[in-house]
C-alpha positions as CSV (number, residue, x, y, z in Angstrom):
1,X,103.4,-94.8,34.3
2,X,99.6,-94.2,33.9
3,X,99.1,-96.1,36.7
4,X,100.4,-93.5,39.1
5,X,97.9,-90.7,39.0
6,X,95.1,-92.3,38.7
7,X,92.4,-92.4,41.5
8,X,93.1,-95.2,44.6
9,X,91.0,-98.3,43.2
10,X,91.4,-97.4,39.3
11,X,93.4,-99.4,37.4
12,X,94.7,-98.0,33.2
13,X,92.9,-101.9,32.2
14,X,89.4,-99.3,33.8
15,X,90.3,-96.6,31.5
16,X,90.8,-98.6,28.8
17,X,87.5,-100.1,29.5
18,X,85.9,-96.7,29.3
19,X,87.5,-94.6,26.9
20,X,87.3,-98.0,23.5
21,X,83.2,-97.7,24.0
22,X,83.3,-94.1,23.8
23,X,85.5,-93.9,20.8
24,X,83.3,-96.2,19.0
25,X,80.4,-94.9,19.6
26,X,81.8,-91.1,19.0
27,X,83.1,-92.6,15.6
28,X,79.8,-94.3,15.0
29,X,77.3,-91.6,15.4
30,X,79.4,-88.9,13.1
31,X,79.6,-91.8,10.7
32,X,76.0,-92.3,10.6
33,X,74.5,-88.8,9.0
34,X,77.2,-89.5,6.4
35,X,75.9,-92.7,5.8
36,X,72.0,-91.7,5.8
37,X,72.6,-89.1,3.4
38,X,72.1,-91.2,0.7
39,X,69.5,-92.8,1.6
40,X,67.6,-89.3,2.7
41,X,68.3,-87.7,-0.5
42,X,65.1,-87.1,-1.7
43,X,62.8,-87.8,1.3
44,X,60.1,-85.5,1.6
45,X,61.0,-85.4,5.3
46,X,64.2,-83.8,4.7
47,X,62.8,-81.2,2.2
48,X,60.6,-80.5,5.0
49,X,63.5,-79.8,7.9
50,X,65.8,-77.9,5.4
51,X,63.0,-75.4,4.8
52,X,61.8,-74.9,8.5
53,X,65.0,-75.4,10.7
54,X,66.5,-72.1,10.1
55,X,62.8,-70.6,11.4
56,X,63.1,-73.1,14.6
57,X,66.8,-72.7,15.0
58,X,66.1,-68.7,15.5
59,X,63.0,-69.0,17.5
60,X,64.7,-71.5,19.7
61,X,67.4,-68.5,20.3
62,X,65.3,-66.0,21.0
63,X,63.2,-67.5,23.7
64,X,66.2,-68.9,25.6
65,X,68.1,-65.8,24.9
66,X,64.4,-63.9,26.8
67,X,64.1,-66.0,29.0
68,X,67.7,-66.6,30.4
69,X,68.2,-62.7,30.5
70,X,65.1,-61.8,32.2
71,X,67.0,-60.8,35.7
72,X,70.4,-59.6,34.0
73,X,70.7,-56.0,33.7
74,X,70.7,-54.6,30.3
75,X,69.7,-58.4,29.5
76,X,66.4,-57.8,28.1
77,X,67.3,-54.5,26.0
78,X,70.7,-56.0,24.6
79,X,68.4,-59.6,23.5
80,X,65.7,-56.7,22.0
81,X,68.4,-55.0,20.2
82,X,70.2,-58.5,18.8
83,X,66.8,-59.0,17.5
84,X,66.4,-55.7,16.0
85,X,69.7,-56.5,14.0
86,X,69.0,-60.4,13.3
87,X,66.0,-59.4,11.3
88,X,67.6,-56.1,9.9
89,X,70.6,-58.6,8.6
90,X,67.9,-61.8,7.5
91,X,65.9,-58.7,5.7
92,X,68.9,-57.5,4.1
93,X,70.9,-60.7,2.8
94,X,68.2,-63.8,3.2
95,X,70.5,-65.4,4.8
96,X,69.8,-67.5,7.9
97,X,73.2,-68.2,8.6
98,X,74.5,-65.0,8.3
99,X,71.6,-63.4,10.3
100,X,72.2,-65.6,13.0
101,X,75.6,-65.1,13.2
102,X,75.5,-61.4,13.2
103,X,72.7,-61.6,15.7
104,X,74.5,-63.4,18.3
105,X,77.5,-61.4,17.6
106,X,75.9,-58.4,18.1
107,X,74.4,-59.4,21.5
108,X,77.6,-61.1,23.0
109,X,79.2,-57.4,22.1
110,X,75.9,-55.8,24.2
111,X,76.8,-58.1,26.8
112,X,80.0,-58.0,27.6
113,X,81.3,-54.8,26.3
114,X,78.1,-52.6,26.9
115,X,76.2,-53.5,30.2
């Protein structure tokens, strides 16, 4: 039974005792956006965070992406390059989704095929 590979001291009643919480809470919190979206649907809040996320999303990206390549060779050239491209495809489509997408892409390619 269950009881057999668990850890000396842990008993499946332990489990149990962990995983019900977590499922609750896991079903909780995705229910919740679902539920606030009626209630959000015309906040000026919202408005607010639909028009500048996609700005904050991509300058979140590139400073970690700068940042966390500084010592990796090629790092700093391949994250120039993936921003070249992001704002070549954002320029071309107006799409923040796309252009962060084909951004990313473009610099896992640098990465791990290139340098």
């Amino acid at each position: 039974m269950l009881s057999n590979s668990l850890p000396d001291g842990v008993t499946p009643a332990d489990v149990w005792a962990v995983l019900i919480p977590i499922c609750i809470i896991t079903v909780f919190l995705r229910w919740v956006p679902f539920a606030a979206t009626k209630r959000l649907r015309n906040s000026r809040i919202i408005d607010y965070l639909g028009a500048s996320m996609p700005i904050g999303v991509m300058v979140i990206l590139v400073v970690y992406t700068y940042f966390g390549q500084r010592s990796a060779q090629g790092g700093l050239v391949a994250a120039g390059l993936a921003l070249v491209v992001t704002i070549a495809i954002h320029w071309w489509r107006r799409s923040p989704g796309l252009s962060i997408l084909g951004g990313t892409l473009f610099y896992m390619l640098l990465v791990n095929i290139v340098w």
